[in-house]
C-alpha positions in Angstrom: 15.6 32.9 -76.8 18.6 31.5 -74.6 16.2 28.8 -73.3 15.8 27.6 -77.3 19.1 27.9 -77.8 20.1 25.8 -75.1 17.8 23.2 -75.4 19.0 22.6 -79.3 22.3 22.3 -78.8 21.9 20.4 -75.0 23.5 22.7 -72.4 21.7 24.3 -69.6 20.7 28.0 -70.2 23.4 29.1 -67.6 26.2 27.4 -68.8 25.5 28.9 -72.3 25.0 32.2 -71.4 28.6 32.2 -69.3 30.2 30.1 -72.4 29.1 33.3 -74.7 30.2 35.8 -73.1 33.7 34.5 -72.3 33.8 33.7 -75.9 31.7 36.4 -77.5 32.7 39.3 -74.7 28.9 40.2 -75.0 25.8 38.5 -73.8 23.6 36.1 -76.3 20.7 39.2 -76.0 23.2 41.7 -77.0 23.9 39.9 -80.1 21.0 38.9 -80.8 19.9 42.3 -81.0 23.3 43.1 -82.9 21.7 40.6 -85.7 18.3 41.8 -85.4 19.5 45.9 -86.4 22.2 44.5 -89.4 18.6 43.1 -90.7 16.4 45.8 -90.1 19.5 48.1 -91.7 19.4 45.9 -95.1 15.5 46.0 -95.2 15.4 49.7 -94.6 17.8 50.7 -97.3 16.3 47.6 -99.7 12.4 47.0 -99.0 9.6 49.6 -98.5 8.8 48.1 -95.3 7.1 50.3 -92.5 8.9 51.1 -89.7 6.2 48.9 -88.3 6.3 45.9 -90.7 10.6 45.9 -90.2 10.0 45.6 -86.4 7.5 43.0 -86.8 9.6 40.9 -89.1 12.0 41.1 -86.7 10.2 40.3 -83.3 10.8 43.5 -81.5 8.1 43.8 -78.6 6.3 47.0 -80.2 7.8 49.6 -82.5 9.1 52.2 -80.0 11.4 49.5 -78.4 12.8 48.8 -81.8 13.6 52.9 -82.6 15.2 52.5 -79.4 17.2 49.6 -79.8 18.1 51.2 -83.3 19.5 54.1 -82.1 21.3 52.5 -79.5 23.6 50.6 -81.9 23.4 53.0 -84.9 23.0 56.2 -83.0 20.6 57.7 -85.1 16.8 56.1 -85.8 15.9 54.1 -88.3 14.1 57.2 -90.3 16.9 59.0 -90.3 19.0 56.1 -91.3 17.0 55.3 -94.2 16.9 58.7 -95.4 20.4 58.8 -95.3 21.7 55.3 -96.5 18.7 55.1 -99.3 19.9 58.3 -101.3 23.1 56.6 -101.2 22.0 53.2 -103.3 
């Protein structure tokens, strides 16, 4: 979280998140959740993982919120993604 962050590195949540997105040009959740889908894209093309297990590995509140976030960034869901990138490997 930005609160964890902040406190680690010893500047207020605020001035973090303002610093980050000047910097970044996107907010510390956004990439965060940027990360979170390159990850779930590696262990869907190179695990067996459940659609399940990969969103709770990767701390997503429930699975539909992951398959959303998924196909947000990806534009497709993470079935279809796997079915498409696995073939290819």
């Amino acid at each position: 979280t930005v609160k964890k962050v902040s406190s680690k590195i010893g500047l207020s949540s605020d001035y973090l998140t303002r610093l980050f997105k000047k910097e970044m040009n996107l907010t510390i959740s956004e990439f965060i959740t940027q990360e979170k889908i390159e990850e779930a894209k590696r262990l869907l093309i190179g695990s067996n993982h459940t659609l399940l297990e990969i969103s709770n590995l990767l701390h997503f509140s429930d699975q539909s919120y992951f398959t959303k976030s998924f196909k947000k960034v990806t534009g497709m869901t993470p079935k279809v993604y796997r079915n498409r990138y696995k073939l290819l490997s």
